[in-house]
C-alpha positions as CSV (number, residue, x, y, z in Angstrom):
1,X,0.5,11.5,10.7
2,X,-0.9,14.0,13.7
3,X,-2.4,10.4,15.2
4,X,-4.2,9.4,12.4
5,X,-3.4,6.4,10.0
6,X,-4.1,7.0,6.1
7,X,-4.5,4.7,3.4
8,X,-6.2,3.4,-0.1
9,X,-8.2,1.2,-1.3
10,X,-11.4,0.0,-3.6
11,X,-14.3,2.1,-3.5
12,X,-17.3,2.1,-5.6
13,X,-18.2,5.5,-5.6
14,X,-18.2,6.5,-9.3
15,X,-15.0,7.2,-11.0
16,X,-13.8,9.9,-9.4
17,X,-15.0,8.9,-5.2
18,X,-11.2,8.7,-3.4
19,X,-10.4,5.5,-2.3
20,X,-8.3,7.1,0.6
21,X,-9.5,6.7,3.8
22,X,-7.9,6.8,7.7
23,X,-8.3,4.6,11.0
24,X,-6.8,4.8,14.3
25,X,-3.4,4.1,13.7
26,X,-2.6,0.3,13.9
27,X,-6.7,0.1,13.5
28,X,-7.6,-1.3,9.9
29,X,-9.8,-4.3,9.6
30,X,-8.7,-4.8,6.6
31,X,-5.1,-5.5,7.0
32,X,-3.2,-7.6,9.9
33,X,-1.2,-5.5,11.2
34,X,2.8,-6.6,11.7
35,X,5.0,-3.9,12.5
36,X,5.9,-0.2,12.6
37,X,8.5,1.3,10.4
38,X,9.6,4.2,11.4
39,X,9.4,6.9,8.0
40,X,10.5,10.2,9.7
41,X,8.9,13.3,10.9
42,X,7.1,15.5,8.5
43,X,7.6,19.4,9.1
44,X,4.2,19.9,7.3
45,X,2.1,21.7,9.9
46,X,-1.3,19.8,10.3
47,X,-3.2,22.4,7.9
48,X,-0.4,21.3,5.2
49,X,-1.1,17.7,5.6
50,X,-4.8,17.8,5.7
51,X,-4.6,20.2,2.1
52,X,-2.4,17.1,0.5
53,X,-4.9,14.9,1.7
54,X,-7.1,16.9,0.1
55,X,-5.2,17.3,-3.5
56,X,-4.5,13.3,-3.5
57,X,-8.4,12.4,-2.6
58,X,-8.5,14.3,-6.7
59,X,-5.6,12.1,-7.6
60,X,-5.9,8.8,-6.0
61,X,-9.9,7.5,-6.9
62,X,-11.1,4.1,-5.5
63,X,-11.8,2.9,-8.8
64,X,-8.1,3.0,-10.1
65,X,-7.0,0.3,-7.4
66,X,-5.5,-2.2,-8.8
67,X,-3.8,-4.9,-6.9
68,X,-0.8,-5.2,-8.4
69,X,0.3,-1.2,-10.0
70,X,-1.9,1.1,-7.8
71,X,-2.5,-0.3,-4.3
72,X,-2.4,1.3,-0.6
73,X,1.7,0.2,-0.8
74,X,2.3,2.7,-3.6
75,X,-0.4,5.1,-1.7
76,X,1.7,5.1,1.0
77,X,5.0,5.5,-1.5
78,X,4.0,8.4,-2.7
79,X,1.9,10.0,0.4
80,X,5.4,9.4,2.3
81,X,7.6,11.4,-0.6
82,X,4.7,14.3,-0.7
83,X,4.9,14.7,3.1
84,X,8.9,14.9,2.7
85,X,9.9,11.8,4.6
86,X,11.5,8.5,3.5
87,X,9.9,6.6,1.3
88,X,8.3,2.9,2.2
89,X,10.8,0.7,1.4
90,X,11.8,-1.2,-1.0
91,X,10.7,-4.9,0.1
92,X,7.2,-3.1,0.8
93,X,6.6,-2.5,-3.1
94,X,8.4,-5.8,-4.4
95,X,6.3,-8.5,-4.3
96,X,3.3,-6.5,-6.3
97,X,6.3,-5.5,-8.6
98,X,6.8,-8.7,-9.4
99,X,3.4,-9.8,-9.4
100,X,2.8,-7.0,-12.4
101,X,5.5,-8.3,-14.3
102,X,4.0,-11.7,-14.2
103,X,1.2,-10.5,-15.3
104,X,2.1,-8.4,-18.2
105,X,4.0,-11.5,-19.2
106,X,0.9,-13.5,-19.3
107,X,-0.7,-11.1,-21.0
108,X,2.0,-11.6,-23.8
109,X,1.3,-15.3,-24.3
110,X,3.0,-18.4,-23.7
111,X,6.3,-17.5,-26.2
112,X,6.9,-15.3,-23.2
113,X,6.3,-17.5,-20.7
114,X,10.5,-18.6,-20.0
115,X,11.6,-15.1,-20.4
116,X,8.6,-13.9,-17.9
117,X,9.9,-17.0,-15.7
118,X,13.5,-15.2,-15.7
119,X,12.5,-11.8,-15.2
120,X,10.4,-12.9,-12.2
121,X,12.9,-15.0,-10.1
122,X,15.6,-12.1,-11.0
123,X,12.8,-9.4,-9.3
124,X,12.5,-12.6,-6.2
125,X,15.8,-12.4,-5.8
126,X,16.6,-8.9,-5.4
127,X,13.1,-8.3,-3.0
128,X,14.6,-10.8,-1.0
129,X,18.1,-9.8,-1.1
130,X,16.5,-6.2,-0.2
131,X,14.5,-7.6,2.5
132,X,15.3,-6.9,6.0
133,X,17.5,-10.0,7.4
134,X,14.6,-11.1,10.1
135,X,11.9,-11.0,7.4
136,X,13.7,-13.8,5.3
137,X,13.2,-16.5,8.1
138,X,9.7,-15.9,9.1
139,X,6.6,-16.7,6.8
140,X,3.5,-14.6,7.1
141,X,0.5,-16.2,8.9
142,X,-2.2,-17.2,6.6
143,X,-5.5,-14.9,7.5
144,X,-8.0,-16.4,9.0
145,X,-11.3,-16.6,8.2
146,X,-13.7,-14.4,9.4
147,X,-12.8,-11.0,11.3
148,X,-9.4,-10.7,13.1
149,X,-9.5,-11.3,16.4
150,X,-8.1,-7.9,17.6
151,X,-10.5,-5.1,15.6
152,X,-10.2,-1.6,15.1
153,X,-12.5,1.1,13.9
154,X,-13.4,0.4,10.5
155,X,-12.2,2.8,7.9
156,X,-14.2,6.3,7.9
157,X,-15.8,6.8,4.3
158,X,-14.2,9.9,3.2
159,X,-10.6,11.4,4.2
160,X,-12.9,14.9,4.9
161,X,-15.0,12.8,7.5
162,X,-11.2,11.9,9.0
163,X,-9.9,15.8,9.7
């Protein structure tokens, strides 16, 4: 958005320090990047965005991450509906879906083991049914270990330090 990439993640800066920080587009160490999707054009003038960045930085605090219900997929979600474009799709926020509904199935006990089973190869099968056709024949690449070999700048430590 107006060149710069946003996003969310852990932070340890007390309960209420925002976990939403920006790069360089395309420029987050912590992620390898794959593709572009194109989400529309916002006709938020820059002031607009920067104040949203702003009111979610109160709303979206690095110590509610959670990798499964609150991650920088359903950041993105809900920074993509606020800024009045499409939202991330749906094969974007599937695979933590089902990840939390294994979860909370553990979390149940065992007796809930073969229903959790069910419910999570039903959610499989619709992400992958949902899934762009040329994402169902190629596997991610395992990261590596150690840095990637193409860096960006590191994430800035405050979305005020990013306007």
């Amino acid at each position: 958005v107006y060149g710069t990439e946003w996003s969310f993640g852990c932070c340890n800066d007390g309960p209420y320090g925002s976990g939403i920080f920006c790069v360089p587009p395309k420029g987050c160490d912590a992620h390898v990047f794959r593709e572009s999707v194109a989400m529309g054009e916002t006709t938020m003038s820059k002031r607009q965005v920067d104040n949203l960045i702003d009111q979610l930085a109160r709303e979206w605090h690095g110590s509610s991450y959670d990798l499964l219900r609150h991650n920088c997929c359903h950041f993105s979600d809900d920074f993509c509906k606020r800024l009045g474009v499409d939202p991330v799709p749906t094969w974007v926020l599937s695979l933590a879906g089902v990840g939390a509904m294994l979860r909370s199935a553990v979390r149940l006990g065992a007796g809930a083991v073969g229903g959790a089973a069910f419910a999570v190869y039903e959610g499989a099968a619709y992400a992958v049914e949902n899934m762009p056709a040329g994402r169902r024949s190629s596997a991610p690449e395992p990261l590596a270990a150690g840095p990637p070999q193409e860096q960006g700048q590191g994430p800035k430590s405050s979305p005020l330090a990013c306007q």
